[in-house]
PDB file of N, CA, C and O in Angstrom:
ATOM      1  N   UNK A   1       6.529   1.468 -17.502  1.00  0.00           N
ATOM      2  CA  UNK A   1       5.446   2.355 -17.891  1.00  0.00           C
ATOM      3  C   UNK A   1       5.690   2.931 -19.273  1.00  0.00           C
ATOM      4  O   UNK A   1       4.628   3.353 -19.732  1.00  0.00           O
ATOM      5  N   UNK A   2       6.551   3.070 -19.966  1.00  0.00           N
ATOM      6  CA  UNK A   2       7.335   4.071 -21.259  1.00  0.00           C
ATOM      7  C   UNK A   2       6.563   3.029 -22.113  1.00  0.00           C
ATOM      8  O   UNK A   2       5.636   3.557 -22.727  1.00  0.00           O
ATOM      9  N   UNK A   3       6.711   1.485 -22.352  1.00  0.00           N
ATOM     10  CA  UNK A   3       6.703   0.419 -22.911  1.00  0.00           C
ATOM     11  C   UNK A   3       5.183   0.541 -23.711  1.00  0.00           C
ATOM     12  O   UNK A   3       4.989   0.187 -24.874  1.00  0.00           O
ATOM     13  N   UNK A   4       4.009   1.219 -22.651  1.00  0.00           N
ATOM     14  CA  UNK A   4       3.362   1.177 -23.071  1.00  0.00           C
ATOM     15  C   UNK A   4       2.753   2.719 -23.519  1.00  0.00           C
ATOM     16  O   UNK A   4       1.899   3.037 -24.347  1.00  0.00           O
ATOM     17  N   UNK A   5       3.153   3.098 -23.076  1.00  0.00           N
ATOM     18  CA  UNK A   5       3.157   4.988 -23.837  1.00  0.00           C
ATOM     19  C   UNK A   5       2.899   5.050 -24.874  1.00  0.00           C
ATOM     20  O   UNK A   5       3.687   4.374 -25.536  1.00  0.00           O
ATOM     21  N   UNK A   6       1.877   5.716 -25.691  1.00  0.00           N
ATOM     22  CA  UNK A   6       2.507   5.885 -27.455  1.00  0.00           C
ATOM     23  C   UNK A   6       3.673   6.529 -27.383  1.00  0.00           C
ATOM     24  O   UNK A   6       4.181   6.966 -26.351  1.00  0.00           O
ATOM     25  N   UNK A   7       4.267   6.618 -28.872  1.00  0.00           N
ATOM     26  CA  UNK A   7       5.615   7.089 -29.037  1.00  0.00           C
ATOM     27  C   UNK A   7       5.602   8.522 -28.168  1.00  0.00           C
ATOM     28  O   UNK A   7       4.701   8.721 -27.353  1.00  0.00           O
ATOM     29  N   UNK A   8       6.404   9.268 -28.343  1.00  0.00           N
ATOM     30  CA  UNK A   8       6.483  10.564 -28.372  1.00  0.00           C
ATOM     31  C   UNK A   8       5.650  11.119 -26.850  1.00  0.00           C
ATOM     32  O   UNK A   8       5.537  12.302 -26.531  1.00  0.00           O
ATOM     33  N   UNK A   9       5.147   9.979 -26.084  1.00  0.00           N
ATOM     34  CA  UNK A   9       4.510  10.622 -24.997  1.00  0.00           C
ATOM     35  C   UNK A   9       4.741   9.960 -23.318  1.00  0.00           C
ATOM     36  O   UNK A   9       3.915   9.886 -22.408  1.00  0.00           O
ATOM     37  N   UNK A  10       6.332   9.498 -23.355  1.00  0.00           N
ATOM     38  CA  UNK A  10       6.493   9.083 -22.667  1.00  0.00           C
ATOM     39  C   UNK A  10       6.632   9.449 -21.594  1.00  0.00           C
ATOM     40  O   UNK A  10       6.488   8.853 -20.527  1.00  0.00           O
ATOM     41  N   UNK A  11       7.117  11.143 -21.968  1.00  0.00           N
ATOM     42  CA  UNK A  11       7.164  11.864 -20.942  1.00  0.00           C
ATOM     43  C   UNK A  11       6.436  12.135 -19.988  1.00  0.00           C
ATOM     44  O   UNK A  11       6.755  12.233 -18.803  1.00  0.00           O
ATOM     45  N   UNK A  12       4.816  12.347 -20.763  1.00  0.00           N
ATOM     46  CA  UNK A  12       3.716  12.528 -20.361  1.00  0.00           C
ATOM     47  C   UNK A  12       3.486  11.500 -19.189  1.00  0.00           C
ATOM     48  O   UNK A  12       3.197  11.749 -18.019  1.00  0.00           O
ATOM     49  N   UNK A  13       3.668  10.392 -19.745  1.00  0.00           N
ATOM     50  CA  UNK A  13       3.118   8.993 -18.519  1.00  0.00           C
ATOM     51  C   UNK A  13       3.919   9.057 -17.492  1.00  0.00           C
ATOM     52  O   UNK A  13       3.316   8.588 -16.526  1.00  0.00           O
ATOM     53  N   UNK A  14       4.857   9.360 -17.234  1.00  0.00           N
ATOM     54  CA  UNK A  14       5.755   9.244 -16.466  1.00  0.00           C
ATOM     55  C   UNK A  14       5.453  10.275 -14.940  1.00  0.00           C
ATOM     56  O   UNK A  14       5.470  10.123 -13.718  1.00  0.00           O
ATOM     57  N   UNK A  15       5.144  11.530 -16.103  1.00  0.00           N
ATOM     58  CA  UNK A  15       5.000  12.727 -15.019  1.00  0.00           C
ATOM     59  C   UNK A  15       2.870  12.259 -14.009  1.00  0.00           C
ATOM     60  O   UNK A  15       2.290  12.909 -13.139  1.00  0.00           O
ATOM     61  N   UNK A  16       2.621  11.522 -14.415  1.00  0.00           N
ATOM     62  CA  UNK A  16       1.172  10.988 -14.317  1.00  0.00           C
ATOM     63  C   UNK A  16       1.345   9.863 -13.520  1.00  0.00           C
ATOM     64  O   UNK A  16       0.731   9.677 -12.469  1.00  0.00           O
ATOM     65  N   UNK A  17       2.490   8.817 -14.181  1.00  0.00           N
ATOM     66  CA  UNK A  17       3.027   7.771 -12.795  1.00  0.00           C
ATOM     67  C   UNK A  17       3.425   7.776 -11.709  1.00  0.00           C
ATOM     68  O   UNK A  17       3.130   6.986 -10.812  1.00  0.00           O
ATOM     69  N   UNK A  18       4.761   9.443 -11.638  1.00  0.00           N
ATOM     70  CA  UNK A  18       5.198   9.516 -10.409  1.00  0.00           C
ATOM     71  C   UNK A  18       4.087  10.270  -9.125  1.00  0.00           C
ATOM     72  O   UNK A  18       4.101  10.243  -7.894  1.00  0.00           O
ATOM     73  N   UNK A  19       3.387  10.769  -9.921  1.00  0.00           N
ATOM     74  CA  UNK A  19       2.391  11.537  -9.280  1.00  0.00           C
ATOM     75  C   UNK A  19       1.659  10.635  -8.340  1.00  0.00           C
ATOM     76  O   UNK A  19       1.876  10.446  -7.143  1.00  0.00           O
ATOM     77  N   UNK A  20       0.590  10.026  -9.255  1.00  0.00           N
ATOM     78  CA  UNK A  20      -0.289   8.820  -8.760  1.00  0.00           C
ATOM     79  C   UNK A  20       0.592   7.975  -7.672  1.00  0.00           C
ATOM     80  O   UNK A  20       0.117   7.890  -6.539  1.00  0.00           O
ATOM     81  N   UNK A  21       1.939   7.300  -7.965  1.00  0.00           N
ATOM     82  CA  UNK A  21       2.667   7.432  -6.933  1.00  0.00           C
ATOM     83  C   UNK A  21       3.205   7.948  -5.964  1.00  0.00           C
ATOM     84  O   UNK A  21       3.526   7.222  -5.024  1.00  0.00           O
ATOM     85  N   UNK A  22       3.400   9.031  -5.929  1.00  0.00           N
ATOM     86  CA  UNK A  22       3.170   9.688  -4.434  1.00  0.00           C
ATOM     87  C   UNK A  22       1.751  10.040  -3.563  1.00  0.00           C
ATOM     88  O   UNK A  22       1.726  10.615  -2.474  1.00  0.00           O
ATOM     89  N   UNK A  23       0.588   9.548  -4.320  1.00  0.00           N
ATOM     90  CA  UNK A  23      -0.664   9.686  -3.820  1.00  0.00           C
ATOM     91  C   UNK A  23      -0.704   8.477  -2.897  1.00  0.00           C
ATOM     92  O   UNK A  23      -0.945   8.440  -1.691  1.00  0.00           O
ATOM     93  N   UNK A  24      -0.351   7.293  -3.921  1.00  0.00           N
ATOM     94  CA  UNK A  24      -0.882   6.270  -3.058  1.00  0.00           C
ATOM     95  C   UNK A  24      -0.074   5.955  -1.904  1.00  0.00           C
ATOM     96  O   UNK A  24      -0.300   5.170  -0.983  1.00  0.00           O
ATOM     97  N   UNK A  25       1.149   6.898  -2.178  1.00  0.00           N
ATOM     98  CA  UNK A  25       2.482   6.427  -1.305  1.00  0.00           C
ATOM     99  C   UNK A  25       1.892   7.416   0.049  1.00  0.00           C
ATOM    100  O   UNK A  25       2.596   7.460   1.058  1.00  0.00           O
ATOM    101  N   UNK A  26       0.946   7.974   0.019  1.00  0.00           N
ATOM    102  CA  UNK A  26       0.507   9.346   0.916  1.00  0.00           C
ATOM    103  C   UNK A  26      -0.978   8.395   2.107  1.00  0.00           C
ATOM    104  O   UNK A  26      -1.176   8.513   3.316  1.00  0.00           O
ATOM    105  N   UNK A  27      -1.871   7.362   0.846  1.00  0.00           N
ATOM    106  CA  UNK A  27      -2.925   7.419   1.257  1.00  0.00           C
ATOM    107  C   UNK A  27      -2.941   5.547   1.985  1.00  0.00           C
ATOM    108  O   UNK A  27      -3.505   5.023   2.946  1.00  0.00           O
ATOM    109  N   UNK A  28      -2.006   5.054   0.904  1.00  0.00           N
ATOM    110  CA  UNK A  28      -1.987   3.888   1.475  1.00  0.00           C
ATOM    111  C   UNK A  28      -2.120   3.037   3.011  1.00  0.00           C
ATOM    112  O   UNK A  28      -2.840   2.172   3.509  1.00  0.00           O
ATOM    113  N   UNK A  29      -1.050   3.803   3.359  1.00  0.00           N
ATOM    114  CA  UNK A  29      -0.316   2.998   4.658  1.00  0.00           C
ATOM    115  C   UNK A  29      -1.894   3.067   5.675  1.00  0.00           C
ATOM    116  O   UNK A  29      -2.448   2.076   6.149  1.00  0.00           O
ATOM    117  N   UNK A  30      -2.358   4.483   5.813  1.00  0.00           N
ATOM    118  CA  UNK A  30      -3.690   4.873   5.955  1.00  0.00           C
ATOM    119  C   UNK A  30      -4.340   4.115   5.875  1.00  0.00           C
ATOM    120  O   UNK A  30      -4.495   3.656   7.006  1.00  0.00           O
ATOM    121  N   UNK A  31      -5.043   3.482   5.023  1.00  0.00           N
ATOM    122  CA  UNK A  31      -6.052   2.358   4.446  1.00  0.00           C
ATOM    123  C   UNK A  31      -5.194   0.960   5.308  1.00  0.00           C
ATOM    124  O   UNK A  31      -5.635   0.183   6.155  1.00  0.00           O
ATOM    125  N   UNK A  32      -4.381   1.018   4.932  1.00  0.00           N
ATOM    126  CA  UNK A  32      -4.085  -0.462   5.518  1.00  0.00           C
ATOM    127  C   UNK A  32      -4.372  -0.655   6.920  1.00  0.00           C
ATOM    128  O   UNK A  32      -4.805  -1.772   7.206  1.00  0.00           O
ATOM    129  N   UNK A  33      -4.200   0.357   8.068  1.00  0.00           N
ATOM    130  CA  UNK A  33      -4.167   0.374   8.976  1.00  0.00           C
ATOM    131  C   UNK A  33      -5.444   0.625   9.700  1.00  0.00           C
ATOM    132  O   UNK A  33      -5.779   0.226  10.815  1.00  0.00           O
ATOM    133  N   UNK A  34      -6.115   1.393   8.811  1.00  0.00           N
ATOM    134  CA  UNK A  34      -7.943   1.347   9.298  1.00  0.00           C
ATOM    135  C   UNK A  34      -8.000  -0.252   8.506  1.00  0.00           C
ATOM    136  O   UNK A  34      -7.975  -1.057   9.438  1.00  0.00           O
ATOM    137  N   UNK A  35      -8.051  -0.836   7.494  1.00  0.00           N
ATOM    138  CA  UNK A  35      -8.483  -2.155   7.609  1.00  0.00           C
ATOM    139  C   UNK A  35      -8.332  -3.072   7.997  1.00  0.00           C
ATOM    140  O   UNK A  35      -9.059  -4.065   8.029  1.00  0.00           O
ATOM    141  N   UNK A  36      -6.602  -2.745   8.635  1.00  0.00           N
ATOM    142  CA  UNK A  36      -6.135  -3.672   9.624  1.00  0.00           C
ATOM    143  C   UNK A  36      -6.971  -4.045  11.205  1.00  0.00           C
ATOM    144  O   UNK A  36      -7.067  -5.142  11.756  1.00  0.00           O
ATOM    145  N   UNK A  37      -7.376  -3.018  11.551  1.00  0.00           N
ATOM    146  CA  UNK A  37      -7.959  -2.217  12.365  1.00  0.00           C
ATOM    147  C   UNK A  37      -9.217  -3.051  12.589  1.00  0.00           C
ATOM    148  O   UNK A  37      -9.475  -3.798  13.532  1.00  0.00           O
ATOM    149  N   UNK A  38      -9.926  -2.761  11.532  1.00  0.00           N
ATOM    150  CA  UNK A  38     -11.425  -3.264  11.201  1.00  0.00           C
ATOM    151  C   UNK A  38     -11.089  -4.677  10.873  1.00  0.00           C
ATOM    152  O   UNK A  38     -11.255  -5.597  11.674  1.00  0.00           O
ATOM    153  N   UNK A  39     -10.766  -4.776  10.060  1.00  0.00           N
ATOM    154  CA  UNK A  39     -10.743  -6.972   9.522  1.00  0.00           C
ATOM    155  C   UNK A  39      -9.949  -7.539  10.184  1.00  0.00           C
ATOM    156  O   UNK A  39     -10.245  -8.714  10.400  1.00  0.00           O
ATOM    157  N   UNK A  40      -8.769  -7.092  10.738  1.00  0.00           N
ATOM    158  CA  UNK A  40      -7.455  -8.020  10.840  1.00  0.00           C
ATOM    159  C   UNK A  40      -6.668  -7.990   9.625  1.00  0.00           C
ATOM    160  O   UNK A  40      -6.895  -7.598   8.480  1.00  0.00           O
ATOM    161  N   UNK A  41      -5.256  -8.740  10.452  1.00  0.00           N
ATOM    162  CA  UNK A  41      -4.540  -8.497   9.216  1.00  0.00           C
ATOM    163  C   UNK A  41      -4.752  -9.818   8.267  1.00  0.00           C
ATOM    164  O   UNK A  41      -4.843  -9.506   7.079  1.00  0.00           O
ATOM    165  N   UNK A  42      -4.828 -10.916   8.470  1.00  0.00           N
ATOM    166  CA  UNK A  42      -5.350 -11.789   7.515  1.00  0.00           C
ATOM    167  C   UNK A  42      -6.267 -11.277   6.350  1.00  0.00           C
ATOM    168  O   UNK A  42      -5.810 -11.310   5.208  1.00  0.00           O
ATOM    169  N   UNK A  43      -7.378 -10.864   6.545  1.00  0.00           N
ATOM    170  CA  UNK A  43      -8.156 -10.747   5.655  1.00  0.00           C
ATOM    171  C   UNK A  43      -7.759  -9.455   4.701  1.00  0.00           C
ATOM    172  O   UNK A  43      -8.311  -9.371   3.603  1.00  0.00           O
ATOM    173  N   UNK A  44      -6.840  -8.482   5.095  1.00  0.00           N
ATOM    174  CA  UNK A  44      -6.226  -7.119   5.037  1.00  0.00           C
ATOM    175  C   UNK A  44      -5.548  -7.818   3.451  1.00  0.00           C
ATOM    176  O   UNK A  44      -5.893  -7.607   2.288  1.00  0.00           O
ATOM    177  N   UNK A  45      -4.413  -8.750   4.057  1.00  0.00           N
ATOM    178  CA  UNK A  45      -3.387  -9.379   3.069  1.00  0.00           C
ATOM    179  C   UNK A  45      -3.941  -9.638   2.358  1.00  0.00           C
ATOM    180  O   UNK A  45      -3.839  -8.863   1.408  1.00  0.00           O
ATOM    181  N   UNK A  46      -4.865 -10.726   2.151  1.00  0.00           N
ATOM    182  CA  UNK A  46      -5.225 -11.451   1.380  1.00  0.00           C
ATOM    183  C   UNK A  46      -6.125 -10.295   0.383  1.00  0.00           C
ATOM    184  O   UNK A  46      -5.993 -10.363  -0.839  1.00  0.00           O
ATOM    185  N   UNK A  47      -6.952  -9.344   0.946  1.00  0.00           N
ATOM    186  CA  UNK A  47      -7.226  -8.034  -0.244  1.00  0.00           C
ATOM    187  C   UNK A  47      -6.368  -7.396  -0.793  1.00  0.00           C
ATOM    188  O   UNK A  47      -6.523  -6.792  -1.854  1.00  0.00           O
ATOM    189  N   UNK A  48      -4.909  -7.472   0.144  1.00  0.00           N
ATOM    190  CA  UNK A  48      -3.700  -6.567  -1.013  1.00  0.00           C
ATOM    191  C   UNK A  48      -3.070  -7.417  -1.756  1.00  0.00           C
ATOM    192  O   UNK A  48      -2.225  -6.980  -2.537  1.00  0.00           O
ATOM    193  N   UNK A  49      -3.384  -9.100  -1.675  1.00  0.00           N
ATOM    194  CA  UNK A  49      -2.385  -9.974  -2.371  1.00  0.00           C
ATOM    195  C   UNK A  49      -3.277 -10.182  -3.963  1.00  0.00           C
ATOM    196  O   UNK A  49      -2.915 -10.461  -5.107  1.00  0.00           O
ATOM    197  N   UNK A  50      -4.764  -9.841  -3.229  1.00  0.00           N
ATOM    198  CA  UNK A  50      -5.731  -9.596  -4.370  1.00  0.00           C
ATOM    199  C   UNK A  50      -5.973  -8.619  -5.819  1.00  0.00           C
ATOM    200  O   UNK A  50      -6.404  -8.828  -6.953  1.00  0.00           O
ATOM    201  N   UNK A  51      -5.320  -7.220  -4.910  1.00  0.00           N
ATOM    202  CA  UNK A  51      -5.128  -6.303  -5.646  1.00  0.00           C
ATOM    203  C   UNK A  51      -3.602  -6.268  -6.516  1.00  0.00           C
ATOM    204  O   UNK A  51      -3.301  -5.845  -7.632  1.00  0.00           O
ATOM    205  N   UNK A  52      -3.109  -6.686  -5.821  1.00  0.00           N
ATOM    206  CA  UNK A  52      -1.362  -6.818  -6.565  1.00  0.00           C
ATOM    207  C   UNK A  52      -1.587  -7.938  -7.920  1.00  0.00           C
ATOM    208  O   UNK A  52      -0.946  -7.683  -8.939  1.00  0.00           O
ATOM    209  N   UNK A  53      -2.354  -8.973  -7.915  1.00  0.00           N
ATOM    210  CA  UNK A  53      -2.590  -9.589  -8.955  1.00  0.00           C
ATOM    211  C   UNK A  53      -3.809  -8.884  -9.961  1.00  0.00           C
ATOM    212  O   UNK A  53      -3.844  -9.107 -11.172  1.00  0.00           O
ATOM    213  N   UNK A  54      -4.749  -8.043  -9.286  1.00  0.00           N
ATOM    214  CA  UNK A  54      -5.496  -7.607 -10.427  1.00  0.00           C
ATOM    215  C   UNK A  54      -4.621  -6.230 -11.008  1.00  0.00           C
ATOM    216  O   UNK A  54      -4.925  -5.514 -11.961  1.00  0.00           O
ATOM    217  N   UNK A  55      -3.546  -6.130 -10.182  1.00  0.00           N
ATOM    218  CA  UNK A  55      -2.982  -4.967 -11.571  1.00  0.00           C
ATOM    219  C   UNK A  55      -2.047  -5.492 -11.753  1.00  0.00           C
ATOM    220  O   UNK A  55      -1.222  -4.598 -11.945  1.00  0.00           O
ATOM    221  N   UNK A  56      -1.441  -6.683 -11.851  1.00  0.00           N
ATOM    222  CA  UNK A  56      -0.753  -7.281 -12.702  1.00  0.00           C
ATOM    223  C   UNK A  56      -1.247  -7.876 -13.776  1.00  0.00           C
ATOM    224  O   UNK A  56      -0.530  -7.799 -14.774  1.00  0.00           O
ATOM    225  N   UNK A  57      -2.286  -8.465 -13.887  1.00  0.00           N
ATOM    226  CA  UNK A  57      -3.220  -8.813 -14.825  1.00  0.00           C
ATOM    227  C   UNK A  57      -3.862  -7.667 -15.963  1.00  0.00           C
ATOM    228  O   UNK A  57      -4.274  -7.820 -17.113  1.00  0.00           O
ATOM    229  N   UNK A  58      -3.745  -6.472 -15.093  1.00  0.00           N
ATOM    230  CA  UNK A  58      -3.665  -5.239 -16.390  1.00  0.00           C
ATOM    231  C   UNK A  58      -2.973  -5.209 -17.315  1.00  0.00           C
ATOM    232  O   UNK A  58      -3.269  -5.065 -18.501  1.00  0.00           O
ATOM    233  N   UNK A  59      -1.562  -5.405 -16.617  1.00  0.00           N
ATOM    234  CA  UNK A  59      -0.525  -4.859 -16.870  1.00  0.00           C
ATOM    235  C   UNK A  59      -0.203  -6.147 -18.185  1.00  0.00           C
ATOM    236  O   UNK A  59       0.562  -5.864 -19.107  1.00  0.00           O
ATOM    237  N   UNK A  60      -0.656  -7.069 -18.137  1.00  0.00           N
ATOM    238  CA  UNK A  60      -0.583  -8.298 -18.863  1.00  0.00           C
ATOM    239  C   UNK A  60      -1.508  -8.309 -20.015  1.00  0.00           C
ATOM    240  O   UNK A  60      -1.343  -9.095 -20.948  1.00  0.00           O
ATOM    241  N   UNK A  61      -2.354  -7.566 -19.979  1.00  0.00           N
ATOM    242  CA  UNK A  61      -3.395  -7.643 -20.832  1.00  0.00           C
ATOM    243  C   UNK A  61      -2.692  -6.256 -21.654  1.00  0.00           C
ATOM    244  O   UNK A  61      -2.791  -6.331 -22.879  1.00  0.00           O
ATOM    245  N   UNK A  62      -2.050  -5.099 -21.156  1.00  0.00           N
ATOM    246  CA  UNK A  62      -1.459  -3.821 -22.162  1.00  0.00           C
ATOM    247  C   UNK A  62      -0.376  -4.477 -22.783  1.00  0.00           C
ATOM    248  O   UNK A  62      -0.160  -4.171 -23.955  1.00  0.00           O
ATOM    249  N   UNK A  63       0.516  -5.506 -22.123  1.00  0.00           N
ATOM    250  CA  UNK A  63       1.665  -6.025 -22.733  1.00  0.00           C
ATOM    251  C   UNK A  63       1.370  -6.904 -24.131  1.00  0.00           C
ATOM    252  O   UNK A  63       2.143  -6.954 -25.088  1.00  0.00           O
ATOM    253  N   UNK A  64       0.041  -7.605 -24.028  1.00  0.00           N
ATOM    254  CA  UNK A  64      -0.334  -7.984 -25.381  1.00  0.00           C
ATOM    255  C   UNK A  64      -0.750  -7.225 -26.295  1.00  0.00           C
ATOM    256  O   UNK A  64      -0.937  -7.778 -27.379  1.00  0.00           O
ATOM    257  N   UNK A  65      -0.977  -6.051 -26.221  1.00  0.00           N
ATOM    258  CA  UNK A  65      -0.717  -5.188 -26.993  1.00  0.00           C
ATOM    259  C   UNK A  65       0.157  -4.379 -28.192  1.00  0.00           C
ATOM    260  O   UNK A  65      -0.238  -3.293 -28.618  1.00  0.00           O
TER     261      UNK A  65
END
């Protein structure tokens, strides 16, 4: 996460990363389990194997940067 920070504001991202990370670390498991629930887990995976590549693909597109 620093990598892509402007200078001098790394701090900033960080305190904004761990955060957002403990949100999703709060709301996740939640979601998975109502969609597990509702779709199955097949179709569950295949939306989180979905999402793990569209924010890697972010993350690929700031690195050319």
């Amino acid at each position: 996460m620093t990598k892509v920070a402007p200078p001098g504001l790394a701090g900033e991202y960080m305190t904004v990363h761990t955060f957002l990370t403990g949100v999703r670390g709060i709301i996740a498991p939640f979601a998975a389990f109502y969609m597990a629930a509702q779709f199955g887990i097949a179709p569950t995976a295949v939306c989180m194997a979905g999402l793990i590549v569209l924010a890697s693909l972010v993350l690929l597109r700031e690195r050319k940067r």
